[in-house]
C-alpha positions as CSV (number, residue, x, y, z in Angstrom):
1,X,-19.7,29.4,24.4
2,X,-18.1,32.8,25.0
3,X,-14.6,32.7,24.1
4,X,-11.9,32.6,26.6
5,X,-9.8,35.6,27.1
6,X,-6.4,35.6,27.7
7,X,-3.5,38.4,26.8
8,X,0.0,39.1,27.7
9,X,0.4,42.4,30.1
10,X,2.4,45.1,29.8
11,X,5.3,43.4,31.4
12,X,4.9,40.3,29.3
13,X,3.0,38.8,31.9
14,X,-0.6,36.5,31.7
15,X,-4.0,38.7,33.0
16,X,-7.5,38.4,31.8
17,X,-9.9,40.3,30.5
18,X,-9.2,41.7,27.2
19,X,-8.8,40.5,23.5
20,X,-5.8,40.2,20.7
21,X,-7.8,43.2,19.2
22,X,-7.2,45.4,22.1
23,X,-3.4,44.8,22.2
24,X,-0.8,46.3,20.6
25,X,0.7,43.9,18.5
26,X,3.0,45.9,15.9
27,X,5.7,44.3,13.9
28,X,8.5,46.1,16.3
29,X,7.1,44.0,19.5
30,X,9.6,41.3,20.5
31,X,7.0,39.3,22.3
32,X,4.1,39.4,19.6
33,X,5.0,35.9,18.9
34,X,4.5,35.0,22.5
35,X,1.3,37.2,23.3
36,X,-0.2,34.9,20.4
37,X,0.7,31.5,21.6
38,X,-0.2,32.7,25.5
39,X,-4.1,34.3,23.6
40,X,-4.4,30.7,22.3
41,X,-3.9,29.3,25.4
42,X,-8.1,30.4,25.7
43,X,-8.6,29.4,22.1
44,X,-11.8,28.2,21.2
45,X,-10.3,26.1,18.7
46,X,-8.8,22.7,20.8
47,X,-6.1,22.4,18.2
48,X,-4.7,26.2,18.8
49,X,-4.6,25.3,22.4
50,X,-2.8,21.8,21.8
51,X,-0.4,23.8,19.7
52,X,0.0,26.2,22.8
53,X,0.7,24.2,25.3
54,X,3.3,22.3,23.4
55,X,5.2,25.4,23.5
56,X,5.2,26.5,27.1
57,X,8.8,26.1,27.4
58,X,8.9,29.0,24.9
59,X,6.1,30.7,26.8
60,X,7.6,30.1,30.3
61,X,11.5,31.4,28.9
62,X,10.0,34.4,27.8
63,X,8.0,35.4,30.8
64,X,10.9,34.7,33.2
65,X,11.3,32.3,36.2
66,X,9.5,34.8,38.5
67,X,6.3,35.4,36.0
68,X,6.2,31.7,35.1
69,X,5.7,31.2,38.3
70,X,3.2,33.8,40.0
71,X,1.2,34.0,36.4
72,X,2.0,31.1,34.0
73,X,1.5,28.3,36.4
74,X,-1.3,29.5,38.4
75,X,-3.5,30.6,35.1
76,X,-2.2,27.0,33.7
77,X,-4.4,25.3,36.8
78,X,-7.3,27.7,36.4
79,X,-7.1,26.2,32.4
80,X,-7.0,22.4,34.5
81,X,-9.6,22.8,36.3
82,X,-12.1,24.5,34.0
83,X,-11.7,22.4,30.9
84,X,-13.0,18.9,31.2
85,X,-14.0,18.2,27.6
86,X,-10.6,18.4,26.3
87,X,-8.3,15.3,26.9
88,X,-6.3,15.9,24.1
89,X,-5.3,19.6,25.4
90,X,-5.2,17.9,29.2
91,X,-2.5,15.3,27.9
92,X,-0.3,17.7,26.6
93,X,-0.3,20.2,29.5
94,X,0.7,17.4,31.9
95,X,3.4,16.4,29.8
96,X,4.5,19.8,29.5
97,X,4.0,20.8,33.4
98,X,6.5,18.0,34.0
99,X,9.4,19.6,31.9
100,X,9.0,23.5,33.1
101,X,11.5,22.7,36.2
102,X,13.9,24.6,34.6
103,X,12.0,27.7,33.8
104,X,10.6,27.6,37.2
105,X,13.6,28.4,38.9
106,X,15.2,24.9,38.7
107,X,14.4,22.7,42.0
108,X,14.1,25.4,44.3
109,X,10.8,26.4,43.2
110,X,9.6,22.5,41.3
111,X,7.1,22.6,44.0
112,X,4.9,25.3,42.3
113,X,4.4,22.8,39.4
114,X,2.7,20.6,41.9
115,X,-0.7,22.5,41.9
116,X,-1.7,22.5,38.8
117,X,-0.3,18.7,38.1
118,X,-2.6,17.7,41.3
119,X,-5.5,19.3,39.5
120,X,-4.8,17.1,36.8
121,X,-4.3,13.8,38.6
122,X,-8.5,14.4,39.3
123,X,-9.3,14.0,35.8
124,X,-11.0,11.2,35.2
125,X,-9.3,10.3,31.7
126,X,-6.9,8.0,32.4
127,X,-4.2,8.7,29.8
128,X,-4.4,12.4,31.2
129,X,-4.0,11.1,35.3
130,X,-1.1,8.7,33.8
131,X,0.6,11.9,32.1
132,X,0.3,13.7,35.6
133,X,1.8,11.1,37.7
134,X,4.4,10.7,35.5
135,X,5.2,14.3,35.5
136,X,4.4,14.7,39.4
137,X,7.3,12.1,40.0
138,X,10.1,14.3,37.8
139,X,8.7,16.9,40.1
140,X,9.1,14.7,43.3
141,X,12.8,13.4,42.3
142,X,14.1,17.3,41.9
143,X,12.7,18.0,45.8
144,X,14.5,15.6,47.6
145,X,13.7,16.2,51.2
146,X,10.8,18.4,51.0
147,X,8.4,16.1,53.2
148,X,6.2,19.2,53.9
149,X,5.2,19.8,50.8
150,X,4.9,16.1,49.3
151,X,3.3,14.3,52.7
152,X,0.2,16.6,52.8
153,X,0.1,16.2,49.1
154,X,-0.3,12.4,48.7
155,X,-3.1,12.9,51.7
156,X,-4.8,14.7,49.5
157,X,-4.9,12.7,46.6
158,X,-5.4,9.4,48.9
159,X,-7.8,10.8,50.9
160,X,-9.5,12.6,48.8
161,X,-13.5,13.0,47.9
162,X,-12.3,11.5,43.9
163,X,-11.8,8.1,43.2
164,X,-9.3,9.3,40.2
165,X,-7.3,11.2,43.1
166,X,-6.8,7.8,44.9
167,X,-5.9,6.2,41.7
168,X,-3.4,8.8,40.9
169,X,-2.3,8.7,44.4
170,X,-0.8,4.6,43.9
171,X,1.8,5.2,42.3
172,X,3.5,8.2,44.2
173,X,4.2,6.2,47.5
174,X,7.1,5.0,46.2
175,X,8.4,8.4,44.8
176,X,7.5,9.8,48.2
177,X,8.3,7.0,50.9
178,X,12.2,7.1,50.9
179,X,12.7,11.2,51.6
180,X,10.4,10.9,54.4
181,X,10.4,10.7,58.3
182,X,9.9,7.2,59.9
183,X,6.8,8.8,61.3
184,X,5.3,9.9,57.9
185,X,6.3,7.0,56.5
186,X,4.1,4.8,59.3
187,X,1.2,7.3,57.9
188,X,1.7,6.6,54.2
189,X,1.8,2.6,55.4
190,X,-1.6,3.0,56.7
191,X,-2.8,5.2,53.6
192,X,-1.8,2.6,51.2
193,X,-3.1,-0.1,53.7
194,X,-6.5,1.9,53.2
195,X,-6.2,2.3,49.2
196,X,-6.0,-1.7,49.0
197,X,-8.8,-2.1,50.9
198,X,-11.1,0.2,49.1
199,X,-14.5,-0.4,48.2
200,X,-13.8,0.7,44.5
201,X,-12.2,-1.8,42.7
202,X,-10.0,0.0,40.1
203,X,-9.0,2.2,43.4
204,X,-7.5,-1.3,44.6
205,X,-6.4,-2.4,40.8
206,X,-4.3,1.1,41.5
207,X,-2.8,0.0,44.6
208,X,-2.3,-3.8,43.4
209,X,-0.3,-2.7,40.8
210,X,1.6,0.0,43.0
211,X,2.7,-2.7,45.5
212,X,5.5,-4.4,43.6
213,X,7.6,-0.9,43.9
214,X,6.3,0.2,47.1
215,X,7.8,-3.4,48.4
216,X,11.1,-2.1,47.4
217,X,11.2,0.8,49.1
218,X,9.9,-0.4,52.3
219,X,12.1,-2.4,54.8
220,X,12.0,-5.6,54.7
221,X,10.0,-6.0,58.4
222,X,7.3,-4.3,56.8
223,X,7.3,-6.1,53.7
224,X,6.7,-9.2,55.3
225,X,4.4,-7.9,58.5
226,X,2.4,-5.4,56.2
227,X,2.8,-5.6,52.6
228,X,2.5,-9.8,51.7
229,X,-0.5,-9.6,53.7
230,X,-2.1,-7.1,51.9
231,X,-0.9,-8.4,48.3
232,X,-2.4,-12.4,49.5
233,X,-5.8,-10.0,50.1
234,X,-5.7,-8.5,46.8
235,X,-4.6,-11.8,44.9
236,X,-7.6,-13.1,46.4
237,X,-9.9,-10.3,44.9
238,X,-13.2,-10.4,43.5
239,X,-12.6,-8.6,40.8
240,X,-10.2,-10.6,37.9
241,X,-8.9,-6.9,37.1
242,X,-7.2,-7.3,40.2
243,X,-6.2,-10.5,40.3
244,X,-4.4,-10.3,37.0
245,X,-2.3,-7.7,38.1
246,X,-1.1,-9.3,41.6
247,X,0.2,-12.0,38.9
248,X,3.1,-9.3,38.2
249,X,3.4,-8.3,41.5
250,X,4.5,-12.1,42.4
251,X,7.7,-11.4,40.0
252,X,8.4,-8.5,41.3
253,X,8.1,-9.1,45.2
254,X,9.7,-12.6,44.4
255,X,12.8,-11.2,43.0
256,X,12.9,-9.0,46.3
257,X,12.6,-11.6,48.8
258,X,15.6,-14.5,48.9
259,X,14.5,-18.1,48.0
260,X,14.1,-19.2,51.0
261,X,11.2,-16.3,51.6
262,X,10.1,-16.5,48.4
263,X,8.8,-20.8,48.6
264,X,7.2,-19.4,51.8
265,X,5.1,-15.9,50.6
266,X,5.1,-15.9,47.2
267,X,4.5,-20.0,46.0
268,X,1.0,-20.0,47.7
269,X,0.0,-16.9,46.0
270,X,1.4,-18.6,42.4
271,X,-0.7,-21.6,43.6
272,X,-3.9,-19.5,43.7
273,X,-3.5,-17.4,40.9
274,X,-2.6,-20.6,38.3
275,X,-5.8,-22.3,39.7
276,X,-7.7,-19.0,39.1
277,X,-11.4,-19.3,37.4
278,X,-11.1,-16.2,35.2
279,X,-9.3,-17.5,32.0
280,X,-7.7,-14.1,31.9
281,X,-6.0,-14.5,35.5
282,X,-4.8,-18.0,34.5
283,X,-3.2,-16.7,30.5
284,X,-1.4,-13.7,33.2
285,X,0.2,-16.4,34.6
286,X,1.1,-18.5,31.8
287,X,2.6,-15.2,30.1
288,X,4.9,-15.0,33.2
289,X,5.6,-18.4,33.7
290,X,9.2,-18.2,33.4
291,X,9.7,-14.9,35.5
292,X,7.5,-16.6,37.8
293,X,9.8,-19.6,37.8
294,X,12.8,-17.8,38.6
295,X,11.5,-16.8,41.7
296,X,11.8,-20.2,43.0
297,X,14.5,-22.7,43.9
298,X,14.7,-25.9,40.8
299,X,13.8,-28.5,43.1
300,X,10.2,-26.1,43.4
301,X,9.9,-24.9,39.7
302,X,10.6,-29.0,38.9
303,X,8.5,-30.9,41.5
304,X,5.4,-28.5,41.6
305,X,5.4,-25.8,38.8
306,X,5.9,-28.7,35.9
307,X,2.5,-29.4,36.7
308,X,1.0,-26.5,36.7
309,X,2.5,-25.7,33.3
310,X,1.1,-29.2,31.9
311,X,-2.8,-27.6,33.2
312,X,-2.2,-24.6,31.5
313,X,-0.9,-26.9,28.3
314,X,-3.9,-28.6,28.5
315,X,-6.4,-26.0,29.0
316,X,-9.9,-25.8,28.2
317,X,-9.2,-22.2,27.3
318,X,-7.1,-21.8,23.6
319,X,-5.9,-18.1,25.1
320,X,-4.1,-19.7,27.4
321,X,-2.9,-22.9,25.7
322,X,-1.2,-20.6,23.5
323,X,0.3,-18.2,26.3
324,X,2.1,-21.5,27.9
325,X,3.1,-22.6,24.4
326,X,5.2,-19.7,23.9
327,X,6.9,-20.6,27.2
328,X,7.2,-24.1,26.5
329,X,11.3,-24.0,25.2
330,X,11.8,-21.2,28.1
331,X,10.5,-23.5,31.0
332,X,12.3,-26.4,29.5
333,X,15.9,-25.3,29.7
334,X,14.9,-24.4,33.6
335,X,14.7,-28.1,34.2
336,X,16.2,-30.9,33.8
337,X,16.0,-33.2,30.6
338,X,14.3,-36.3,32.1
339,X,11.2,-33.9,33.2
340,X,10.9,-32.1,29.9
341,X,10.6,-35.8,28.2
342,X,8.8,-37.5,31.1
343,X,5.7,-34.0,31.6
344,X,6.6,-31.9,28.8
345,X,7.3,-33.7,25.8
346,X,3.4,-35.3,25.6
347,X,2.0,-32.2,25.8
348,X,4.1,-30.7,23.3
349,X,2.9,-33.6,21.1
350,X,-0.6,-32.8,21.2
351,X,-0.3,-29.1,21.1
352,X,1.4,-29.6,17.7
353,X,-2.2,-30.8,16.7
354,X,-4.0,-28.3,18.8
355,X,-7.6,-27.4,17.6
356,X,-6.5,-23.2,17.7
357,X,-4.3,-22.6,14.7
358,X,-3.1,-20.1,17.2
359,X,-1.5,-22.8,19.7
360,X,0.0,-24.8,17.0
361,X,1.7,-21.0,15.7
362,X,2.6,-20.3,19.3
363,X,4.5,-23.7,19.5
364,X,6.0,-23.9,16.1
365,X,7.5,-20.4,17.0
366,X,9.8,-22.3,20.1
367,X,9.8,-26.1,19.7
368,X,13.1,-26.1,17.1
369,X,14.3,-24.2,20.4
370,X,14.2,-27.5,22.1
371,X,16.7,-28.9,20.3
372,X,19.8,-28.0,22.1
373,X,18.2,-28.2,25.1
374,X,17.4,-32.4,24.4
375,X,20.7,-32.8,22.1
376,X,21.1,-34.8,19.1
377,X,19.4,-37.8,19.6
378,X,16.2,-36.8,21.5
379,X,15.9,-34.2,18.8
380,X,16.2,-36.9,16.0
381,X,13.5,-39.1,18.0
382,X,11.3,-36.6,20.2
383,X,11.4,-33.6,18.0
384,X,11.6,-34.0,14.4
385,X,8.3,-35.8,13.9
386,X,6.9,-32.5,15.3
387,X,8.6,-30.7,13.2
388,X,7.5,-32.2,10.0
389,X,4.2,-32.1,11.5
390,X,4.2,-28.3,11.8
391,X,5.8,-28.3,8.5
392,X,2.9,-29.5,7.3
393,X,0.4,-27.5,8.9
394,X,-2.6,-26.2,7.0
395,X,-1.8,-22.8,8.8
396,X,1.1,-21.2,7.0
397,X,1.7,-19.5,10.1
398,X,3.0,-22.3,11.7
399,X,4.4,-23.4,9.0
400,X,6.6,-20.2,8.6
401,X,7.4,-20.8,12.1
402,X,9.2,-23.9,11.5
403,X,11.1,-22.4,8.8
404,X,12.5,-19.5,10.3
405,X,14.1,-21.5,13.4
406,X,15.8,-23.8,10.8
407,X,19.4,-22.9,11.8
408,X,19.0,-23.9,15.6
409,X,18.0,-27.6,15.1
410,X,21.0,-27.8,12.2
411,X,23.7,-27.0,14.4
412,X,22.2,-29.7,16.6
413,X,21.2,-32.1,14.3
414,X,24.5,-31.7,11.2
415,X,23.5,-31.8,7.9
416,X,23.0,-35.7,7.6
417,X,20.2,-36.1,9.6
418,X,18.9,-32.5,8.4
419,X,19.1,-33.5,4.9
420,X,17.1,-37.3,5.7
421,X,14.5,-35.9,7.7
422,X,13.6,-32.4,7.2
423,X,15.0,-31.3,3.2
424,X,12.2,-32.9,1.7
425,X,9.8,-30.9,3.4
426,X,11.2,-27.7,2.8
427,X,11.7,-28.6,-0.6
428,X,8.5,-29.2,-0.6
429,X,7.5,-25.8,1.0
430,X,9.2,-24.0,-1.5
431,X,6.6,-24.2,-3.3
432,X,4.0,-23.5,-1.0
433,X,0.7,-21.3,-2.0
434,X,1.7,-18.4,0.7
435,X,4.0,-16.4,-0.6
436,X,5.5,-16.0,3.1
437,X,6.2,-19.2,3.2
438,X,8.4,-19.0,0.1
439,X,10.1,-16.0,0.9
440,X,11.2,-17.6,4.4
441,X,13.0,-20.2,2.7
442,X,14.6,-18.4,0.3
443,X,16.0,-16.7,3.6
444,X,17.4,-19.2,4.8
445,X,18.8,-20.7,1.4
446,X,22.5,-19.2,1.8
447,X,22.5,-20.5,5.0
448,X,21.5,-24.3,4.1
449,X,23.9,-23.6,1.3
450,X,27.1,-23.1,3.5
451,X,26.2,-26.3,5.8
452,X,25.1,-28.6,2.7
453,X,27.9,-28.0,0.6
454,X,28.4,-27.5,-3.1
455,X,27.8,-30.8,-4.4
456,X,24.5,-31.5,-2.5
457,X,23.3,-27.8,-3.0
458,X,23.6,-28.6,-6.5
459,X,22.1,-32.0,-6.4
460,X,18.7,-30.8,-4.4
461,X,18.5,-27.1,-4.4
462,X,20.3,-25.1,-7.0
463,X,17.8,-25.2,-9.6
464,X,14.8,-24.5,-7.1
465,X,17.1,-20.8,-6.8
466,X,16.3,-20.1,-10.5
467,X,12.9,-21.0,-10.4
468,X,12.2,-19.0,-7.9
469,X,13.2,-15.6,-10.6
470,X,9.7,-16.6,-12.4
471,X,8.1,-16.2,-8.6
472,X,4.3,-14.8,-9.1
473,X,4.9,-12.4,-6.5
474,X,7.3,-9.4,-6.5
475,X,8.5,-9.8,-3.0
476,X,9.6,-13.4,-3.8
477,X,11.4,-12.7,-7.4
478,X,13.1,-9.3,-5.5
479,X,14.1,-12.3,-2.6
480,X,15.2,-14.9,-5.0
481,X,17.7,-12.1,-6.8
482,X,19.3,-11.3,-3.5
483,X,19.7,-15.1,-2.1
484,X,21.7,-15.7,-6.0
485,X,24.4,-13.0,-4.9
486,X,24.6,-14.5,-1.2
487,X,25.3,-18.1,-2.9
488,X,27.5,-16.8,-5.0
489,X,29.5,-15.2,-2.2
490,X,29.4,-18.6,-0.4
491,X,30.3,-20.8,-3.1
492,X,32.4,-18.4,-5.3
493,X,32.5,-16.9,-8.7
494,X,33.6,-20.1,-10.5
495,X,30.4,-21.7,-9.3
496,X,28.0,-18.9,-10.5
497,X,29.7,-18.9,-13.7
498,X,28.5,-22.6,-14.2
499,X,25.8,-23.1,-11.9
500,X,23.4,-19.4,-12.1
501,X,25.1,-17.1,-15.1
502,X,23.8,-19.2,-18.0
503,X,20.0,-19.7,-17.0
504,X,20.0,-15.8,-16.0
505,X,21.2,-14.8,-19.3
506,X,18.4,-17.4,-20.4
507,X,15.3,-15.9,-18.9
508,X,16.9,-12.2,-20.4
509,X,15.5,-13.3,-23.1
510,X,12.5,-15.0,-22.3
511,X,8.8,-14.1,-23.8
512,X,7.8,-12.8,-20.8
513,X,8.6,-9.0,-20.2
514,X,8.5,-9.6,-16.3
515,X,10.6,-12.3,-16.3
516,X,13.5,-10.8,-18.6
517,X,13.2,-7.4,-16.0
518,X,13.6,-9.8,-13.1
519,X,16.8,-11.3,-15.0
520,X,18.5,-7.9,-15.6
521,X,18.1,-6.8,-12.1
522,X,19.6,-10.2,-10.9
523,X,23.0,-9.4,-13.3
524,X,23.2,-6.4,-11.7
525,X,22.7,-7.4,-8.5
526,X,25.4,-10.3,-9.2
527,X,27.9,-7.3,-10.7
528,X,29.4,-6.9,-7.4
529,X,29.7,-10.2,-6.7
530,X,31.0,-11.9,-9.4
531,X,34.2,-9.5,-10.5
532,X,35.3,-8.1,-13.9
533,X,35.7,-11.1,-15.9
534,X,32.4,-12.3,-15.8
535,X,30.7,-9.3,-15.7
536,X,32.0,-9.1,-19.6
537,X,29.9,-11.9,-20.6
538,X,27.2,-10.4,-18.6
539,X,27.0,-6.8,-20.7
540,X,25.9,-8.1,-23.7
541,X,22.6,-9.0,-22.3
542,X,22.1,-5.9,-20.9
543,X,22.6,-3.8,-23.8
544,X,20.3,-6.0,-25.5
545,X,17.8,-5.2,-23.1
546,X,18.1,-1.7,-23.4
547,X,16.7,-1.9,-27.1
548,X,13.3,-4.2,-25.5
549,X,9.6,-2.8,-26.7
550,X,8.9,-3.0,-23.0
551,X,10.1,0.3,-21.9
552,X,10.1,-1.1,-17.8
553,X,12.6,-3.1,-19.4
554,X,14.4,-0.8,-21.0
555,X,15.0,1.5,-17.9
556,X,15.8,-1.6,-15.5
557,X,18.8,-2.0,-18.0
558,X,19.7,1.6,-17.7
559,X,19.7,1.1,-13.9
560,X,21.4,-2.1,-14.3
561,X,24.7,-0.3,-16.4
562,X,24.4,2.1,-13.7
563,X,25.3,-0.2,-11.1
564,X,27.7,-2.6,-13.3
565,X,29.9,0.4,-14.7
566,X,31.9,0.9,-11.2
567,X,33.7,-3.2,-11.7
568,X,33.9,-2.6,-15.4
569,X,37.4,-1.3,-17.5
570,X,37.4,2.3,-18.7
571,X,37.4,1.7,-22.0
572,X,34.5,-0.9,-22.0
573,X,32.4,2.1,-20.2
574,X,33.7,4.5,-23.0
575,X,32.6,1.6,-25.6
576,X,29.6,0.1,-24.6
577,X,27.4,1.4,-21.4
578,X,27.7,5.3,-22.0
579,X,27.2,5.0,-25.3
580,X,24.1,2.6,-24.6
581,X,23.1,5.4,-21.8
582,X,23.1,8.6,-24.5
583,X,20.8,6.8,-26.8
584,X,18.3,5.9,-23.8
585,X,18.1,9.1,-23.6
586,X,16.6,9.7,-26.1
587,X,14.4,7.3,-25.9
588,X,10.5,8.2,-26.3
589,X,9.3,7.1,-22.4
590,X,10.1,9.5,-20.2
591,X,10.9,6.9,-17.2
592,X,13.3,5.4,-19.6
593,X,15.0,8.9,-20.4
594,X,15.1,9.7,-16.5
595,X,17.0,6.7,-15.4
596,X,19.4,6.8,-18.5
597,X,20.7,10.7,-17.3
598,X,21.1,9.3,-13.5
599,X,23.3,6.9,-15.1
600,X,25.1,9.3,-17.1
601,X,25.5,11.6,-14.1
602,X,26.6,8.8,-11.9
603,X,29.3,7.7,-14.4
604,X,31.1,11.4,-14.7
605,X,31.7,10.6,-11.0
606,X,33.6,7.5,-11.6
């Protein structure tokens, strides 16, 4: 194609019809930089023009208000309406449109911005008609009262020859409706009366999912005599697309309307949707089951949405058995504690050997959420057999699941009945073959630690925390060093001293090189932990390891006296780690030699 040709005038200002060559464009011209940007504006290359457009706020401030507006914005709606190839370069200009109030003339003149933003809401990309709205309702907040302007616009767009126009349209009624006249308001009822019932489906996908805020804006006579009517039509559509979103609309009008209302419009609407055909309709509603619940009174939610929750628990579609899974704990502490174990409590039992690894996952994620919900004893009988069920799982998933939730069902349960019925099988998982799995009970070590106590930490646990050094997998060992500090913090020096110190200082010397760097990170890792004392009889072991033939070991203990030296005496620094730093130094790996002089240059700052 020819390319497009666009220059700055004499003035500074946008006209066509001539090239960068025929423009003076010397070095003393303060608005060369912006003649440039404004000439790529007609760039043939899309990302010169993206990079244009993202600067019209420069552009715009260095035209003027008055230029911006008689040149900038009209030749910025010629570029709309001409390039239809380009989302990309669409996207940006109706972000951009949407911030140029400003450099308009602030509010006064906002409506100019209009034009070319309407040209844009007819594209048929629908990340580009999104941007526009967007933009057109910044646009429509700063002219507060200017019904000529906005009414005839929204006509437009409504009633318009484009099915993107009345898409775009949707979403601007409830920008528009409050700053209006009662009589344009009765017109822009009817208009959105007319986008509902359109014969184009994602026209009246638009307009379902515009509802919910239009209800809010309206009064309440016209919610109820108007609006409700025409949601029940549109929750009753054809089309699933539509139908899924009315499911959000029935949160949103149901939080509008009082109780009372709510049982009388909205409930039948829930009834319909839950009992849907189209699986995805009935996952919508299982996603929002709780929000949905809230808009009814508990004598409802208890009596007649229990049981719709136990269909969707037990349906034939796995989507949607794990959508109601993941609402399971959340529906549960809306009712009572005789429903959850009379409806609930079965259905729990046989999702927790669901077919869909996905289900069991979904329930593993909230189930140990039950537990203060049911208190002690139901938990002990109703909910721990799940649990070591979904400990067990073949998906590690669920598994993982289980384990991260740990500290809800202790605080119910005490550490008694935690140690009886679950320890064993997290002992068990801390061997597990997924490395996840591992790593989430490390996590949750110092926190098992603190509620089991010394004695039994000792007894079950405390040598599973030095195995885990010699962990296969990076992530684990680099875990397993952190989790000895946090015990030592929780159980105190005197412990680590007798309980971690010696079989750390034991794998420092062990005949695997991975093993001994894993070591001498975890005594420098306990160095702030442990105090001065026993870091003495820590040192040794490092400046040992600074003479290994592995040189990865060798610059771990550099980093290691690097991060010890700050608890240790003067004079041991003096006697033992500088000197052990000068001769790394020197040392003939050059990774070794460069984490030996950021340990010197750290300790001149001590």
């Amino acid at each position: 194609r020819e390319p497009r040709k666009c220059v700055v005038g004499e003035r500074g200002g946008v006209r066509r019809g001539t090239t960068m060559a025929d423009m003076d464009m010397s070095d003393g011209d303060e608005l060369a930089p912006i003649k440039i940007l404004i000439d790529e504006l007609r760039n043939d290359d899309p990302q010169a023009r993206l990079k244009s457009i993202r600067r019209l706020s420069t552009i715009a401030t260095a035209l003027g208000a008055e230029r911006t507006r008689d040149e900038l914005v009209p030749y910025l709606n010629e570029m709309a309406s001409e390039m239809e190839d380009e989302d990309e370069v669409l996207l940006a200009m109706a972000e951009e449109l949407g911030g140029l109030i400003p450099h308009v003339g602030g509010k006064a003149y906002a409506h100019v911005l209009l034009t070319p933003l309407e040209t844009l809401c007819a594209t048929e990309e629908a990340l580009v008609r999104d941007k526009a709205v967007e933009s057109v309702k910044k646009v429509i907040e700063s002219m507060a009262g200017a019904e000529e302007r906005l009414v005839p616009l929204l006509k437009r767009l409504a009633t318009g020859d484009y099915n993107s126009t009345h898409i775009a349209s949707a979403p601007l009624f409830s920008a528009i409706y409050p700053s209006v006249s009662a009589g344009s308001q009765g017109e822009m009822r009817s208009m959105f009366a007319q986008l509902c019932r359109d014969d184009i489906p994602m026209v009246r996908k638009a307009a379902c999912q515009a509802l919910g805020g239009f209800g809010k804006v309206v009064s309440v006579n016209h919610l109820h005599g108007e609006l409700i009517p025409l949601f029940a039509k549109l929750a009753a559509d054809e089309q699933d697309s539509v139908r899924i979103v009315a499911v959000e609309n029935c949160v949103t009008l149901g939080k509008i309307l009082s109780p009372e209302q709510s049982h009388l419009l909205i409930l039948p609407i829930i009834r319909l949707l839950h009992q849907d055909k189209g699986w995805r309709v009935r996952y919508m509603v299982a996603e929002r089951y709780c929000e949905l619940a809230d808009t009814q009174a508990k004598a409802v939610v208890e009596s007649e949405m229990t049981a719709a929750l136990v269909k969707f628990l037990k349906d034939s579609e796995p989507e949607v058995r794990t959508a109601a899974a993941f609402k399971v704990t959340g529906f549960c502490e809306r009712v009572s504690v005789g429903v959850t174990l009379q409806h609930l409590m079965p259905c729990a039992r046989d999702l927790a050997v669901d077919s869909s690894h996905h289900v069991r996952a979904a329930l593993a994620s909230v189930i140990m959420g039950l537990a203060p919900v049911l208190g002690k004893n139901h938990t002990i009988e109703q909910l721990v057999p799940l649990f070591l069920s979904l400990l067990k799982d073949e998906h590690h998933e669920a598994r993982l699941n289980i384990i991260s939730k740990l500290d809800s069902v202790n605080q119910v349960m005490g550490v008694d009945s935690l140690s009886q019925s679950l320890l064993p099988a997290i002992i068990e998982l801390a061997e597990d073959r997924q490395w996840r799995v591992r790593l989430a009970i490390i996590e949750h070590i110092p926190l098992l630690a603190s509620q089991l106590g010394a004695a039994f930490f000792e007894e079950r646990l405390a040598k599973m925390c030095i195995t885990w050094l010699a962990d296969s997998v990076s992530t684990v060992r680099g875990a397993a060093i952190a989790n000895l500090k946090r015990l030592t913090e929780v159980f105190g020096v005197e412990w680590a001293a007798q309980n971690i110190m010696p079989q750390v200082l034991e794998l420092c010397v062990h005949s695997n090189y991975l093993y001994r760097m894993t070591a001498i990170s975890a005594v420098a890792a306990l160095g702030g932990a442990v105090g001065r004392d026993s870091i003495k009889g820590l040192l040794p072991a490092v400046v040992q390891a600074s003479k290994d033939p592995v040189p990865n070991c060798r610059f771990n203990a550099s980093k290691a006296l690097q991060a010890l030296a700050p608890f240790m005496e003067g004079t041991a620094v003096d006697r033992q780690i500088r000197p052990t730093l000068q001769t790394l130094t020197g040392d003939d790996d050059p990774d070794v030699q460069f984490f030996a002089r950021t340990a010197l240059t750290q300790l001149k700052a001590l």
